[in-house]
N, C-alpha and C positions, 0 to 999 in steps of 0.2 A: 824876149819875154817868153815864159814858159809856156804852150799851149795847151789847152786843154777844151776837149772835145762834148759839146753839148746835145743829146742825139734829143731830136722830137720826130714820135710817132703819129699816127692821125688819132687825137683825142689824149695826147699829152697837155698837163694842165700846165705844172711848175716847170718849164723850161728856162721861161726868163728869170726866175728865182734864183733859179741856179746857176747861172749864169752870172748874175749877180754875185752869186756867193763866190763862183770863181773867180771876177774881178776884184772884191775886197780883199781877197787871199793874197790880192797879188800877182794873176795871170792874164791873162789874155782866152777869153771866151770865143773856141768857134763853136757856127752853127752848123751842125749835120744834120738832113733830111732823113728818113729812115729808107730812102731810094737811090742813096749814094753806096755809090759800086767803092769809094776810097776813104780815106778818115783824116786826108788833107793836110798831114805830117801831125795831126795833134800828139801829144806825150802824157797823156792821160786821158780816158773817156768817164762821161756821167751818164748815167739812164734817168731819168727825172723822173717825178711821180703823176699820178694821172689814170687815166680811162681809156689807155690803148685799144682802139679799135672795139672803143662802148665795152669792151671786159666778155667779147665774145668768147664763143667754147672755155676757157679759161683764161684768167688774169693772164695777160705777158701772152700768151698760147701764140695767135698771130705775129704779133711784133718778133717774135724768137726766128720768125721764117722770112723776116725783112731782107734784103740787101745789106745791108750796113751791119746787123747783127753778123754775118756770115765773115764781116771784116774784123766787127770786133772780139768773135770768136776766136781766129786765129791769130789776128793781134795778141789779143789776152792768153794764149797758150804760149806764147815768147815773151810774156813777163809785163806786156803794156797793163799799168795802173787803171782795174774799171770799179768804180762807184755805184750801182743800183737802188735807188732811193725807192722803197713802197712799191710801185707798178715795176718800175726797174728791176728792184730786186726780185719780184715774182716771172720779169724777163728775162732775168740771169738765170733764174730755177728753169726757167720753160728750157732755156738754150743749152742746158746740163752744164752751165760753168759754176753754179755753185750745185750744192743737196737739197734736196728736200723739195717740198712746196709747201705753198699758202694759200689756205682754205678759207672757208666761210667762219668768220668769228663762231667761237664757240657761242656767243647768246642771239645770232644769227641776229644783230644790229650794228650799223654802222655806227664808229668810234672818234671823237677829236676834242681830244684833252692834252694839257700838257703833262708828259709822262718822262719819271726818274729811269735815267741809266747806270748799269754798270756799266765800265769797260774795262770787260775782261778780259779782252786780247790786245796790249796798244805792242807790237810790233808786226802789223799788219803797213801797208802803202798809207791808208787813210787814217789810221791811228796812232803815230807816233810823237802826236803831238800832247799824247794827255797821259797820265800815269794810270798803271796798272793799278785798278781798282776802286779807279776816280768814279763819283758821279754827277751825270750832268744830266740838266734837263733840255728835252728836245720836244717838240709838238710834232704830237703821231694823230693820224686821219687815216681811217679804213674802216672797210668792210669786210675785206677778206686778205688777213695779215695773220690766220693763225698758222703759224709755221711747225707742217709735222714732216716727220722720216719715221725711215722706219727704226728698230729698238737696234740693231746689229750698226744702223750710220748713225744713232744717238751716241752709243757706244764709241768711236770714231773721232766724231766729232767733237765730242767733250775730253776723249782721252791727247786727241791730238793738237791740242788747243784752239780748234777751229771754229769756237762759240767768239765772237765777239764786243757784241751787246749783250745785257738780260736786264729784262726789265724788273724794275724795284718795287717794293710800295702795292703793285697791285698789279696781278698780267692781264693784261685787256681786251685780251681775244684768244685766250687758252693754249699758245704756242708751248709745245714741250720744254720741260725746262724753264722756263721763263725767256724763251732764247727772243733776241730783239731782231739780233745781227747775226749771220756768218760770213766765212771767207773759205777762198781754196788755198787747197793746202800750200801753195808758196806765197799766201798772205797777198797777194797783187790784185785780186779779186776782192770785194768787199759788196755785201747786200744788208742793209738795213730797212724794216718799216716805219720808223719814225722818220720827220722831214729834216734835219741839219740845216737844208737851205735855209729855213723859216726861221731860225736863229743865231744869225749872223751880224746882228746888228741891237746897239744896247736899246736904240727907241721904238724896236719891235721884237717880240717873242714873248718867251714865258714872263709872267710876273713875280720873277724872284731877282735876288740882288744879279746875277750874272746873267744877264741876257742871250751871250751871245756862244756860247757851247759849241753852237754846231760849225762854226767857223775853224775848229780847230781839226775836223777833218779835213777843211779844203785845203787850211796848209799843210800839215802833214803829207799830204802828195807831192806839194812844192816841196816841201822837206826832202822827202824821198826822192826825189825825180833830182836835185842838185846836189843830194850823196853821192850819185853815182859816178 
């Protein structure tokens, strides 16, 4: 069975979420401490979301100088599948595996609504389970999810189709763009602030007819990981 690597930091919330969500997908959940020197043969890693180290100097800031970040860095530079959920993905921006960062909501209040996606990149690791230009709803929760770069990596990353979420309907904390989600440029990497985990299941999540949206990034990893 496929593995797939769960990292908890000190003051990560959604771990067991995710973990979960990597079970219904279909895998096999390990657990990595953020003081593991190895990532235990997993074939995919997840950053899960949360309050790394209470959201000191900046979001993801500490957790990026962990042990295990330092594995999944160079992992992810040879192609290993990494998911950043919210806290994660502002850990993926701290560690420079993805661009950008994410600030303090533009109305400097914290956010948790369920909120409409595009996805407008599905030939990424974690997206190829949905079509280009599908939207789904996911439940986003933050404080500080607004995603800026500068105009020369806006430039960039919209030209080189490195946007992968945007959100619809309404942006809920002023990220450029409307962007939700990016990845790096060989699509392996992938950072979202809305939760996937939290919608994996039809008798929990958003209250529309399809509950379960966010599951379809967990396979899409399975997907990709038994392409190869």
């Amino acid at each position: 069975m496929t593995k797939v690597g769960v990292v908890t930091f000190p003051g990560t919330l959604d771990d067991q979420d995710a973990a979960r969500a990597v079970r219904l997908a279909g895998a096999q959940p390990v657990s990595l401490w953020h003081k593991d020197e190895n990532l235990k043969d997993v074939e995919a890693v997840v950053l899960p979301g949360g309050f790394s180290y209470g959201d000191y100097l900046r979001c993801g800031a500490i957790s990026a100088m962990s042990p295990i970040m330092s594995e999944v860095v160079s992992a992810a530079k040879e192609g290993l599948p990494v998911l950043g959920i919210c806290n994660g993905f502002q850990v993926l921006c701290e560690s420079h595996l993805l661009p950008g960062a994410l600030i303090r909501n533009d109305h400097q209040k914290f956010i948790c609504r369920d909120q409409t996606l595009e996805v407008v990149n599905n030939e990424t690791a974690w997206t190829s389970a949905f079509a280009k230009g599908q939207q789904i709803v996911i439940p986003l929760k933050n404080g500080e999810g607004n995603y800026q770069c500068n105009p020369a990596e806006l430039e960039r990353l919209e030209g080189q189709g490195q946007v992968v979420f945007r959100y619809v309907g309404i942006n809920p904390n002023g990220s450029m763009n409307d962007i939700a989600g990016v990845c790096n440029e060989a699509g392996n990497v992938v950072g979202l602030m809305p939760h996937p985990e939290h919608a994996v299941e039809d008798v929990f999540g958003p209250d529309v007819p399809v509950q379960n949206d966010g599951l379809g990034l967990f396979k899409s990893v399975l997907e990709s990981l038994l392409g190869k």
